[in-house]
N, C-alpha and C positions, 0 to 999 in steps of 0.2 A: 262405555257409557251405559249406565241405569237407564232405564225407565222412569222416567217423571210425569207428572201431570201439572199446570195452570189453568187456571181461569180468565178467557176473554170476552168482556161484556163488549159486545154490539152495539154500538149509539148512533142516532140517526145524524150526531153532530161531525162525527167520525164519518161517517160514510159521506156527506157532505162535502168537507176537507180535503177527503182522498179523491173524490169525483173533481175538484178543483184542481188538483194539483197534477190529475192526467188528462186535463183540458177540458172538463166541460163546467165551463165556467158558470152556467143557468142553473146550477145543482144547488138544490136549498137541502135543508134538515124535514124530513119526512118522517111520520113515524110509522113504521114497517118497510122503511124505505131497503130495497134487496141491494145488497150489498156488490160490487161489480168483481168479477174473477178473481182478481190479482189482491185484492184486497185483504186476505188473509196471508197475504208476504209479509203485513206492520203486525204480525201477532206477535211475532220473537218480542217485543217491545213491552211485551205483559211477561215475557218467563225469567221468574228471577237467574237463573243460570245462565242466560245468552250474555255470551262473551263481549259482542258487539253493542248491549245497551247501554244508555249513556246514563253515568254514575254523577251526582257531587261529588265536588273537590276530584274528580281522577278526570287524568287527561284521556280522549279517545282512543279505546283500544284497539286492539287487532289491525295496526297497520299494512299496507301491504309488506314490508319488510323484517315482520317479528313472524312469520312464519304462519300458517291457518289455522290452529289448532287441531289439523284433521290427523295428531297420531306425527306429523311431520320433526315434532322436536324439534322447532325452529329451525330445520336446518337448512331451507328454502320455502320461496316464494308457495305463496297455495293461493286458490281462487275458485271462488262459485263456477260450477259446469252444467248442472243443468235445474230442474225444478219443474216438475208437474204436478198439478193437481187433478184430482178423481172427486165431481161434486156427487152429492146422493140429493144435493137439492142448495142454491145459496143461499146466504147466513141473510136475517134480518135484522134492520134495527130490532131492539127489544130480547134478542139472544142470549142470552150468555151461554157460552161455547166452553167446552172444556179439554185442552188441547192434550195429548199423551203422545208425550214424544219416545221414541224409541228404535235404536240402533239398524240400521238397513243390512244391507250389501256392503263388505270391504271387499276388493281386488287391487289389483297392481297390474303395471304395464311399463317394459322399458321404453323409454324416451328415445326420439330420435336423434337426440343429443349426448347420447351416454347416461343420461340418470335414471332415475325410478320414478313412476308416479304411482301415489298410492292415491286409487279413489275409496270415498265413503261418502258412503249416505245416511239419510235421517229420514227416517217415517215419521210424520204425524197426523196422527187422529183425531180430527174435531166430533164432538158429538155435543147435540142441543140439551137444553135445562131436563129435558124429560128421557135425556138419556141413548136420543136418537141419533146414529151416524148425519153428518151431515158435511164434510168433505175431509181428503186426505191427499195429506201433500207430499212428495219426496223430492229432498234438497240434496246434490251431490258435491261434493266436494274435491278439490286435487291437491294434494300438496306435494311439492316436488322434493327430490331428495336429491344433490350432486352426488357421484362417487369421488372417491377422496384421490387428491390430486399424486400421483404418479411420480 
């Protein structure tokens, strides 16, 4: 994996939405409204690369049984393991963010079951319109590998 960069604009209508849809239903559109933790999980939704965003005409990708993408070469199951982020300060409405993703930690680990997992991770780096850090995230990922049947 390259190094890439996107752009994620900030709208107080967005932050709104997301505040709904993790219950707090009194959440209106404010502008400078701070953005709530987790809320930089809907960014993949701006990078044209993310596997998982949703296309015209294509059916939904990355099911869980076409394999994770994570290097796993389809040949098993993969699935999100962890995710934190590191704020330097929350995004606000009015932001635009510029996110630069780029490649973490790969390891492996045999399975209790005879296979492989192979973890990897994604760093990314948000920084604000003036160039300023303003949080970072890392996503881990697993995809399993069987050893070939015997």
């Amino acid at each position: 994996m390259a190094e890439r960069s996107y752009t994620v604009p900030i709208e107080a209508g967005q932050i709104a939405q997301f505040r709904r849809a993790v219950g707090e239903l009194e959440a209106v559109a404010e502008p400078g409204a701070i953005a709530p933790p987790t809320f930089l999980m809907a960014a993949d939704l701006f990078d044209p690369e993310y596997t998982r965003r949703p296309r015209d005409g294509q059916s939904w990708p990355a099911a869980a049984n076409q394999g994770s993408g994570a290097g796993d070469r389809r040949s098993g199951a993969g699935f999100h393991a962890e995710q934190t982020f590191t704020f330097h300060r929350h995004p606000r409405a009015g932001d635009v963010l510029t996110a630069t993703v780029r490649p973490g930690r790969r390891w492996e680990k045999e399975g209790r079951r005879g296979g492989r997992l192979v973890f990897t991770e994604t760093v990314t780096d948000f920084a604000d319109q003036n160039g300023e850090p303003v949080a970072s995230a890392s996503f881990v990922s697993v995809a399993t590998a069987r050893k070939p049947e015997q």
